[in-house]
Biotite code that builds the C-alpha atoms (Angstrom):
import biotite.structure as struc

atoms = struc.array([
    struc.Atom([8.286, 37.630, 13.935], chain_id="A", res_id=1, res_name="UNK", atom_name="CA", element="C"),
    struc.Atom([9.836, 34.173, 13.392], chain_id="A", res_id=2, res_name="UNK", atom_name="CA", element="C"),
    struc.Atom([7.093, 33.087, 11.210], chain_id="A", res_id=3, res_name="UNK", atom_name="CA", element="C"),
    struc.Atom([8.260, 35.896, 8.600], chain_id="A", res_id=4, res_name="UNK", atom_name="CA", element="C"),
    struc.Atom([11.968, 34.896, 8.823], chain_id="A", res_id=5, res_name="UNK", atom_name="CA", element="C"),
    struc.Atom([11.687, 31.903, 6.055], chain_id="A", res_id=6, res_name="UNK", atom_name="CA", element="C"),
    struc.Atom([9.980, 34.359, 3.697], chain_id="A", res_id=7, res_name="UNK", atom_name="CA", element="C"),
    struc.Atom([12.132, 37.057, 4.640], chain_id="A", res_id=8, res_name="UNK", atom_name="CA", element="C"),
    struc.Atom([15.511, 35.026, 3.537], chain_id="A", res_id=9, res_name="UNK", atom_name="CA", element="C"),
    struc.Atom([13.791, 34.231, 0.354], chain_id="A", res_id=10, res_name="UNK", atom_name="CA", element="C"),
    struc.Atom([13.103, 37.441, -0.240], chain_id="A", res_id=11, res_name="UNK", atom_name="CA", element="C"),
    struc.Atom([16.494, 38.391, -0.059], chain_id="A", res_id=12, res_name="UNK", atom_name="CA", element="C"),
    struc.Atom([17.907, 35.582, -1.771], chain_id="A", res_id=13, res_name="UNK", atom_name="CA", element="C"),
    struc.Atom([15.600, 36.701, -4.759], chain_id="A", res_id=14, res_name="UNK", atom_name="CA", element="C"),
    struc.Atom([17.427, 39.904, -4.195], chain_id="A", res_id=15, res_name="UNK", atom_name="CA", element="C"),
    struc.Atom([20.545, 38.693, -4.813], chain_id="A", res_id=16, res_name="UNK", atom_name="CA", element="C"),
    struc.Atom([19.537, 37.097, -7.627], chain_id="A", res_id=17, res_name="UNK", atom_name="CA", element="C"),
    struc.Atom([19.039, 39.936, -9.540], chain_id="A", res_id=18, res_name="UNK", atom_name="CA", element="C"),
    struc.Atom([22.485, 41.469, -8.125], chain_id="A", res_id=19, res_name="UNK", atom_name="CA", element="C"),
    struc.Atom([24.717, 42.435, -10.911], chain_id="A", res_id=20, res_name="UNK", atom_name="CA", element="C"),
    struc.Atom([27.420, 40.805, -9.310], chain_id="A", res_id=21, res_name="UNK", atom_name="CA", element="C"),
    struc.Atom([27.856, 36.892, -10.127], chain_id="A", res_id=22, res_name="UNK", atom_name="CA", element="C"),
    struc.Atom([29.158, 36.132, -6.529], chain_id="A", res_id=23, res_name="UNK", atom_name="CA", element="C"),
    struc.Atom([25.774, 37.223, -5.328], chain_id="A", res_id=24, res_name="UNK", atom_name="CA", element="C"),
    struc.Atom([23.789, 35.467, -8.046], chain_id="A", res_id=25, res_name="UNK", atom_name="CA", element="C"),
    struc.Atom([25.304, 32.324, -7.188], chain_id="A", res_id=26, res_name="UNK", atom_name="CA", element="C"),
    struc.Atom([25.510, 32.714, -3.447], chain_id="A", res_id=27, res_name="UNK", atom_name="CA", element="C"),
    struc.Atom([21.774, 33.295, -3.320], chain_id="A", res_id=28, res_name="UNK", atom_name="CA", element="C"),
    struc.Atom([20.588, 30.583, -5.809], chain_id="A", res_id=29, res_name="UNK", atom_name="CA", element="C"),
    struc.Atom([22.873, 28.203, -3.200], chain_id="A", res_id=30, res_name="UNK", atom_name="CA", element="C"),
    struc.Atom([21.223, 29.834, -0.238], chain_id="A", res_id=31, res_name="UNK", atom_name="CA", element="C"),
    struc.Atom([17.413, 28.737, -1.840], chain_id="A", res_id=32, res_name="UNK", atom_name="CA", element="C"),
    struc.Atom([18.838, 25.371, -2.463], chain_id="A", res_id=33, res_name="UNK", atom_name="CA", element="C"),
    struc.Atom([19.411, 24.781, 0.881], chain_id="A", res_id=34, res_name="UNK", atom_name="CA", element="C"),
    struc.Atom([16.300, 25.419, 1.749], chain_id="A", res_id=35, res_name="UNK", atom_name="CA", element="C"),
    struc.Atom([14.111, 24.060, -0.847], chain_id="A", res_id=36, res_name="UNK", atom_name="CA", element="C"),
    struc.Atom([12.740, 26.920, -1.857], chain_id="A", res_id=37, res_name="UNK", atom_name="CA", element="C"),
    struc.Atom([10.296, 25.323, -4.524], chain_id="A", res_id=38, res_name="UNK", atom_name="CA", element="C"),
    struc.Atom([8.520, 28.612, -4.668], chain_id="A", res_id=39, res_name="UNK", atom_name="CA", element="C"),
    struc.Atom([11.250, 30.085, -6.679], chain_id="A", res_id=40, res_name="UNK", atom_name="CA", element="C"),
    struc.Atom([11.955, 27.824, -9.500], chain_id="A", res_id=41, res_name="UNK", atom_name="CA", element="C"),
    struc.Atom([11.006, 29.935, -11.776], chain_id="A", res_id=42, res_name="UNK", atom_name="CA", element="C"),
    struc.Atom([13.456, 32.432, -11.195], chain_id="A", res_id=43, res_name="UNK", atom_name="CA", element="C"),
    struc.Atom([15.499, 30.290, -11.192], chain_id="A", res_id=44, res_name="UNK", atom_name="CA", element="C"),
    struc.Atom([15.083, 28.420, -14.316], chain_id="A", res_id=45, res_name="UNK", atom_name="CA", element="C"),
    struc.Atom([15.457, 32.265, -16.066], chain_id="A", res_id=46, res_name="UNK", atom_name="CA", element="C"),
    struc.Atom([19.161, 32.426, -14.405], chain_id="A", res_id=47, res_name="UNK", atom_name="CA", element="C"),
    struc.Atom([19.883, 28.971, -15.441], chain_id="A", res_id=48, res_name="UNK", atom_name="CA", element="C"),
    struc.Atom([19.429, 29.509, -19.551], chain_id="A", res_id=49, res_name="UNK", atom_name="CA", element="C"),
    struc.Atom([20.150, 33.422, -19.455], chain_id="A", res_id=50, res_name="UNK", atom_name="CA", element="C"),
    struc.Atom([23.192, 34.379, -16.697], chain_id="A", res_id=51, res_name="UNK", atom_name="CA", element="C"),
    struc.Atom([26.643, 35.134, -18.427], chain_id="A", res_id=52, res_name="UNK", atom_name="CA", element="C"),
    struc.Atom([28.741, 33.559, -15.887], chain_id="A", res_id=53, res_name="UNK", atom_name="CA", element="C"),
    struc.Atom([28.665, 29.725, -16.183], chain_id="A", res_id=54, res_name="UNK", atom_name="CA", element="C"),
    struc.Atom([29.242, 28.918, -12.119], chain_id="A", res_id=55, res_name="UNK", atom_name="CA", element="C"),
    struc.Atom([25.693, 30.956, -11.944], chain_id="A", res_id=56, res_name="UNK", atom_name="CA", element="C"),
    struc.Atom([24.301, 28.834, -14.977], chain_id="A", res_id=57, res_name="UNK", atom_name="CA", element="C"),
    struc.Atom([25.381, 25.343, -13.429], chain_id="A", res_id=58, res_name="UNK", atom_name="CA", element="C"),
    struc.Atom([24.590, 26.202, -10.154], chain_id="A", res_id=59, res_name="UNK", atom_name="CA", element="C"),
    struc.Atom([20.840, 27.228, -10.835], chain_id="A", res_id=60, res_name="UNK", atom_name="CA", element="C"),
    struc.Atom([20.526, 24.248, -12.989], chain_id="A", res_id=61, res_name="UNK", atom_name="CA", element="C"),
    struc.Atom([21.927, 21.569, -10.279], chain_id="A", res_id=62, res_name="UNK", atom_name="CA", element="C"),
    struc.Atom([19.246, 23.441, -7.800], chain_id="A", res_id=63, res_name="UNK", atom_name="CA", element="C"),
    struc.Atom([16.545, 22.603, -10.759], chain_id="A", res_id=64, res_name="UNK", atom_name="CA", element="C"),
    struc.Atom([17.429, 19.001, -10.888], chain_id="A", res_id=65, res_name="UNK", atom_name="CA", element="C"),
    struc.Atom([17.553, 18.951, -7.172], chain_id="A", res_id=66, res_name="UNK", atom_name="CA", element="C"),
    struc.Atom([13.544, 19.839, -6.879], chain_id="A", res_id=67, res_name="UNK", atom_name="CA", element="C"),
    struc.Atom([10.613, 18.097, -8.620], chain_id="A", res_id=68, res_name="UNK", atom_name="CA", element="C"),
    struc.Atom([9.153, 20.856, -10.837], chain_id="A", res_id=69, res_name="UNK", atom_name="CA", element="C"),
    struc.Atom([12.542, 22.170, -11.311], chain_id="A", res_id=70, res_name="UNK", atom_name="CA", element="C"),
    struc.Atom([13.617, 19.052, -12.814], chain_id="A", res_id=71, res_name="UNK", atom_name="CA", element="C"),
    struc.Atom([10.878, 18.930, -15.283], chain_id="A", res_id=72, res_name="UNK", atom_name="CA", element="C"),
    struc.Atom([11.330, 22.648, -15.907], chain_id="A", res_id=73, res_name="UNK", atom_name="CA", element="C"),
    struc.Atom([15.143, 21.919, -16.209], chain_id="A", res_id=74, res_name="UNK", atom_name="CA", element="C"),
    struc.Atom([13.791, 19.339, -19.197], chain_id="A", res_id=75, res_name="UNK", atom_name="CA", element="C"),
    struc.Atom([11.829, 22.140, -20.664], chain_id="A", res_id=76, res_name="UNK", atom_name="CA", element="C"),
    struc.Atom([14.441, 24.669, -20.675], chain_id="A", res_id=77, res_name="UNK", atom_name="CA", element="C"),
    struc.Atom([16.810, 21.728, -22.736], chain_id="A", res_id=78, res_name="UNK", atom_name="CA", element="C"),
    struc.Atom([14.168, 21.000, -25.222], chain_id="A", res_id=79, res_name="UNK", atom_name="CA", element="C"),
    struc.Atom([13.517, 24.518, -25.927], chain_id="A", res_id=80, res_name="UNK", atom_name="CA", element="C"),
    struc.Atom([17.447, 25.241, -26.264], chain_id="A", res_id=81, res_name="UNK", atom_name="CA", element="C"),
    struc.Atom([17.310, 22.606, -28.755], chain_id="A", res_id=82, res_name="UNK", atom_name="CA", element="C"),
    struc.Atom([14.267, 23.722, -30.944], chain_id="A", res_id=83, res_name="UNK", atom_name="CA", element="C"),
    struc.Atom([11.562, 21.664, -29.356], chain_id="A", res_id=84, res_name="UNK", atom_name="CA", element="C"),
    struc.Atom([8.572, 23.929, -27.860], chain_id="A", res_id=85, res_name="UNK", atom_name="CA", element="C"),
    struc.Atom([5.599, 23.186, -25.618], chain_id="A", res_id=86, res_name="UNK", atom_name="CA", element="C"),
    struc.Atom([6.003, 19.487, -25.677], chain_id="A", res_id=87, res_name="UNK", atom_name="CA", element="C"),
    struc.Atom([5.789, 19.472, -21.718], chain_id="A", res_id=88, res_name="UNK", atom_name="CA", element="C"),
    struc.Atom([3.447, 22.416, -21.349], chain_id="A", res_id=89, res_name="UNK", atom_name="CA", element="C"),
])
């Protein structure tokens, strides 16, 4: 049972990531920071350039610069905002 618990918080905190309620965006994207959950990056990276409330946006950014392939994904997601595609593909 205890070897299911890590995947079972961040299968919740995925959850709450796709709560409609900002509080839970942003309490679950700080929940999967603290505990480097590199496996979700991706979702991550989605909230980052696409949520509506900015305390969701900035938090799911500062977890992308926190992690290695969130950082470079965090680069991606700036060039593309800016008109530049693929160029770290």
């Amino acid at each position: 049972m205890l070897s299911s618990l890590p995947f079972q918080i961040v299968e919740n905190c995925l959850e709450m990531l796709e709560s409609e309620s900002s509080s839970d965006r942003h309490s679950g994207i700080v929940l999967l920071t603290l505990i480097n959950a590199e496996e979700t990056v991706g979702e991550v990276a989605y909230l980052a350039q696409t949520d509506l409330d900015t305390k969701v946006r900035e938090a799911a950014k500062q977890m992308l610069m926190s992690q290695k392939e969130g950082d470079r994904m965090h680069t991606q997601l700036t060039l593309n905002s800016h008109g530049f595609q693929g160029l770290l593909a």
